[in-house]
N, C-alpha and C positions, 0 to 999 in steps of 0.2 A: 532692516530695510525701510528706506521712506514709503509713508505711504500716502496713497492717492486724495486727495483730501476733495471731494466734492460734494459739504457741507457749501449752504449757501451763508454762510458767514457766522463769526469771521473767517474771511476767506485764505484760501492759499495766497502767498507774496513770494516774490522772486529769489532763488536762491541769496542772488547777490546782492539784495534789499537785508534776508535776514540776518549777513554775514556782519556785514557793517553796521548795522542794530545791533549786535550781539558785540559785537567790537566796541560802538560806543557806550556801550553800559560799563564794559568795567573802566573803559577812559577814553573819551568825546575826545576826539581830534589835538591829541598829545597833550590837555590840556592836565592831567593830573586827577580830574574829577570826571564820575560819570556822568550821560547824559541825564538820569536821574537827580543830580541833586546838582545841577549848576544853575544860577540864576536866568529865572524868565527874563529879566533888566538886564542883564549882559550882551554885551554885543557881539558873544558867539553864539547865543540863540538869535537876537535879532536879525541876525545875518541866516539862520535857518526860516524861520516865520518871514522874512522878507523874500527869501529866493520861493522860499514853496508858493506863495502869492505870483512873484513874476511868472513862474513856472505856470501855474493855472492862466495866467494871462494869455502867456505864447502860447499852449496847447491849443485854447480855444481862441486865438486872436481877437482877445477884449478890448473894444473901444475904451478911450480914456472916461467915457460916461458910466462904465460899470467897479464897483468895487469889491473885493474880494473877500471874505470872512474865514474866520476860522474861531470856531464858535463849539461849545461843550453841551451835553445833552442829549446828541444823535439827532436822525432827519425826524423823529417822533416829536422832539422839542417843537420843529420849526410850523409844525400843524399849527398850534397855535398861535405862531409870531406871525404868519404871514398874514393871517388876517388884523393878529391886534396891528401891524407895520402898515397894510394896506387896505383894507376897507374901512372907508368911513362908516359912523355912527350910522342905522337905519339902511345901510346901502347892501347890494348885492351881488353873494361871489358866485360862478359858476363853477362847477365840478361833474369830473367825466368818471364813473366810477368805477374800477374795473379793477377792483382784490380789495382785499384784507386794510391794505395800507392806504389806499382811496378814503375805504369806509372811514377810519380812523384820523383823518384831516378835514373829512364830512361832517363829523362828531364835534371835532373842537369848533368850527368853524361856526358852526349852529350856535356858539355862545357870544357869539360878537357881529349878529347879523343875519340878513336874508340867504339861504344858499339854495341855489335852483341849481340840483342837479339833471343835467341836460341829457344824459343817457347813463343806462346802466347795462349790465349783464349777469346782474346778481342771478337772474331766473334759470341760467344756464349753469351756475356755480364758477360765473367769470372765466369761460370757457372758449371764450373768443373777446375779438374789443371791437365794441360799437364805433360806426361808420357813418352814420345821418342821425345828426342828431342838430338845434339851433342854439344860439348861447344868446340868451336875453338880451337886449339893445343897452340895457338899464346894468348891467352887469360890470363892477370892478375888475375882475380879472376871469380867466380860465384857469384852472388849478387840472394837469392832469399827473396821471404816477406815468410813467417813461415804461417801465420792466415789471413784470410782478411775479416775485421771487418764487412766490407759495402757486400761482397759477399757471406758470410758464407762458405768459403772454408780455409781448411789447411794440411797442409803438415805434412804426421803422422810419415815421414820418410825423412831425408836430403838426396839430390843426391848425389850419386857418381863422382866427379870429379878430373880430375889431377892438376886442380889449386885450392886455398882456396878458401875456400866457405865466404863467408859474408852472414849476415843471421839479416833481421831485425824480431825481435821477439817481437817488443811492443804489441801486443796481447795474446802472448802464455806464455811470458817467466812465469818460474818457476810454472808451470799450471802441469806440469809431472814431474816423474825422463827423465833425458836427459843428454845426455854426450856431452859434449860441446866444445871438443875437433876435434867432427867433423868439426867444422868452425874455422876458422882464426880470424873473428870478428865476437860479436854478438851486437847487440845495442838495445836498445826498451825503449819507453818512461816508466815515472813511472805508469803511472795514469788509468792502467789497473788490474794490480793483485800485482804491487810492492808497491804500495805507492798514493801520490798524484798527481796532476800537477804539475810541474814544475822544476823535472828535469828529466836527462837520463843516464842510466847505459851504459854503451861501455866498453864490454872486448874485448880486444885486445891482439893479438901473438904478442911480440915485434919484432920477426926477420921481419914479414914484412913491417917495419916501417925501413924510411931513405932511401929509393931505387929509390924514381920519378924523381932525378935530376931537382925540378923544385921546387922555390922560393915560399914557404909557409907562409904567416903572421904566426907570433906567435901563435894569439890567436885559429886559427884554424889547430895546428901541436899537433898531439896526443903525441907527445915528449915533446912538453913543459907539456902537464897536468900530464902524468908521470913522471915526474921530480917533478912537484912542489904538485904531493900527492891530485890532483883535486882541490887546491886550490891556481892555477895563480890568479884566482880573488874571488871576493867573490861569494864562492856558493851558492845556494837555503837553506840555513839553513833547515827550517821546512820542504820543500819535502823532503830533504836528512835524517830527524829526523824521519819523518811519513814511510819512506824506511825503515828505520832501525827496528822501530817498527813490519811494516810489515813481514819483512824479520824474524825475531824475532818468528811470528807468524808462518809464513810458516816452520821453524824449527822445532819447535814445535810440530807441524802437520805431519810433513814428506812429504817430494815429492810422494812417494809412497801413502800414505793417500788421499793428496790433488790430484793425479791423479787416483784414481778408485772412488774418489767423482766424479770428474767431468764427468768422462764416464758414472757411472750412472745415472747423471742429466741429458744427453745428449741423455744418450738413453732412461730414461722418456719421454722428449718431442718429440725428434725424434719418439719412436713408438706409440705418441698420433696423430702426424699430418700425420704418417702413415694411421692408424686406423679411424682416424676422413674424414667424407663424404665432410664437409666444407672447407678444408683445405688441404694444398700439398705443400713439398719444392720448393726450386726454384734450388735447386743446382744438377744437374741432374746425379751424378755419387755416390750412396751412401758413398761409401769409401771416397771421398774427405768432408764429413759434415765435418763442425768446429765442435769439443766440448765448443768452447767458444763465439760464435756467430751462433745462431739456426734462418734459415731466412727462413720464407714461407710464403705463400697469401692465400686469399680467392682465392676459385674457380669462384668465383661469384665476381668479384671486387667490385661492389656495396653495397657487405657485410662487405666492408673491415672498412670504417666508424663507422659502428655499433659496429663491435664486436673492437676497440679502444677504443669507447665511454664507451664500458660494461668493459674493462679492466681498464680504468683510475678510473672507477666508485668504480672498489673493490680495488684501489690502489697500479696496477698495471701498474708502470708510464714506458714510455721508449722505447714501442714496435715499436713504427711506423719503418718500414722502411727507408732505405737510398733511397733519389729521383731514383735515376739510376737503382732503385731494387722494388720501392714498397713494396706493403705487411708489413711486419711485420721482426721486427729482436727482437728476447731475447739474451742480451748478458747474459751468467753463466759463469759468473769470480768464480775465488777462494774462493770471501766470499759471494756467494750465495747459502745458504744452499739448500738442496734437498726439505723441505716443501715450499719454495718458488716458485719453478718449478712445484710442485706438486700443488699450488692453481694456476696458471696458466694453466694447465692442467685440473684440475676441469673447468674453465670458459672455456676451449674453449669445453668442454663434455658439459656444460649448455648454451652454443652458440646452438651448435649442437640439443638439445631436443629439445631448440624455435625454429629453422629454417630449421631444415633440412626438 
């Protein structure tokens, strides 16, 4: 039996994403060779690296002023290109900090410059997301994280700011319609709702590129990968393949589609751990719940064991919580259909008849 995979990544992908994956490995589109060892220089990958770019163009209707990346490393990499790419020497970035993955683009950031973090919610254990906060006059950019996987919080709305925003979306992206013109840069790993492990999409505003007056290696200047078409070196083939595929799918579907699925898987669960005597979010401002990371506990921690035990048992793999959080975390990506959220929903209503 499949089973329910609500690990927040890598994530579940669509049946019919994996079929075709699995097709192109033993042979890529009749060609004789797998997707695994056919030339990055060929122009039957070129033709995949070029439609997965137009693909991310249309979904998010990019001005011809933005360029598209596909880039190795993960969105961990981009913590520190976005500063070495956009703040200048002496200057200063803003950052809104609200999990784990904030902190850790706060961290790199601090080596290449002034960072005035504008609001936190560490004191709560990132347990809701700051609402009045200022972004300094003097400030390069706003860097905020979109979703936070290990917190179950998200931003259903980007802030208003007089500098560009940067926006890491490796959990959210392409989860709604979204206009993406609000941000300057968006970045996010694949291996949540785009594709596999192993690479990372970074759109980028070209004007703000070329401005830090400060010596960049190559391999980490967003100019050289837009020059050379994301292929300075050799790319992730098969993540960039499995991107494409995906993306394919998300088309298909509509952003529109694929975002009032999600809100109604969300609010399934949401109004069961409402409802349910056993169980309670941890996120303590409703309006900030993720729709793609649902995190709540036992009221009774010493149930929390059990009803694991009874979730693994019906092949519901995934849920434990992140350490810093306990409890329990369901991630519902893109390719978690609503019957899946809904037998998860049943066990914790057959938690509740045993135990309560």
């Amino acid at each position: 039996m499949k089973k329910l995979n609500f690990y927040s990544g890598p994530a579940i992908l669509p049946p019919s994403v994996l079929e075709k994956a699995a097709q192109a490995v033993l042979d890529f589109n009749g060609s004789g060779l797998s997707i695994l060892e056919i030339s990055h220089r060929s122009s039957a990958f070129q033709e995949v690296i070029d439609g997965a770019s137009a693909l991310v163009r249309e979904l998010y209707e990019l001005p011809t002023d933005y360029e598209v990346l596909f880039l190795t490393g993960g969105a961990s990499t981009q913590f520190p290109l976005i500063p070495y790419n956009l703040l200048p020497q002496g200057g200063t970035a803003a950052y809104l900090e609200t999990g784990q993955w904030a902190e850790n683009a706060i961290k790199e950031a601090r080596l290449f410059g002034n960072v005035a973090v504008v609001a936190s919610s560490r004191e709560a254990n990132f347990s809701y997301i700051p609402k009045q906060y200022n972004v300094p006059s003097n400030a390069t950019y706003l860097h905020v994280t979109t979703n936070n996987t290990i917190y179950g919080t998200q931003l259903h709305s980007i802030p208003q700011s007089h500098c560009p925003i940067v926006a890491d979306m490796s959990s959210d992206i392409f989860s709604r319609p979204f206009d993406a013109t609000q941000c300057g840069v968006i970045y996010a790993g694949a291996q949540k709702n785009m594709g596999a492990a192993g690479t990372t999409v970074v759109i980028v505003r070209k004007d703000l590129l070329g401005k830090t007056n400060r010596a960049i290696p190559t391999m980490f200047d967003y100019q050289t990968h837009i020059a050379k078409g994301s292929m300075f070196n050799t790319p992730p083939v098969f993540a960039i393949y499995v991107s494409y595929l995906t993306l394919q799918w998300i088309k298909q579907r509509g952003l529109a589609k694929i975002g009032s699925d999600n809100q109604q898987k969300a609010d399934t669960l949401y109004a069961e751990i409402d409802r349910n005597s056993l169980f309670a979010t941890t996120v303590t401002k409703p309006e900030d719940r993720s729709q793609m990371n649902v995190t709540f506990k036992c009221n009774k921690p010493e149930q929390e064991q059990t009803f694991l035990d009874l979730a693994t048992q019906n092949n519901c793999i995934g849920i434990k919580g992140y350490r810093t959080v306990g409890g329990f975390r369901a991630s519902i990506y893109n390719a978690m259909d609503l019957a899946g959220v809904q037998t998860l929903v049943q066990l914790m209503q057959h938690f509740e008849e045993q135990y309560a």
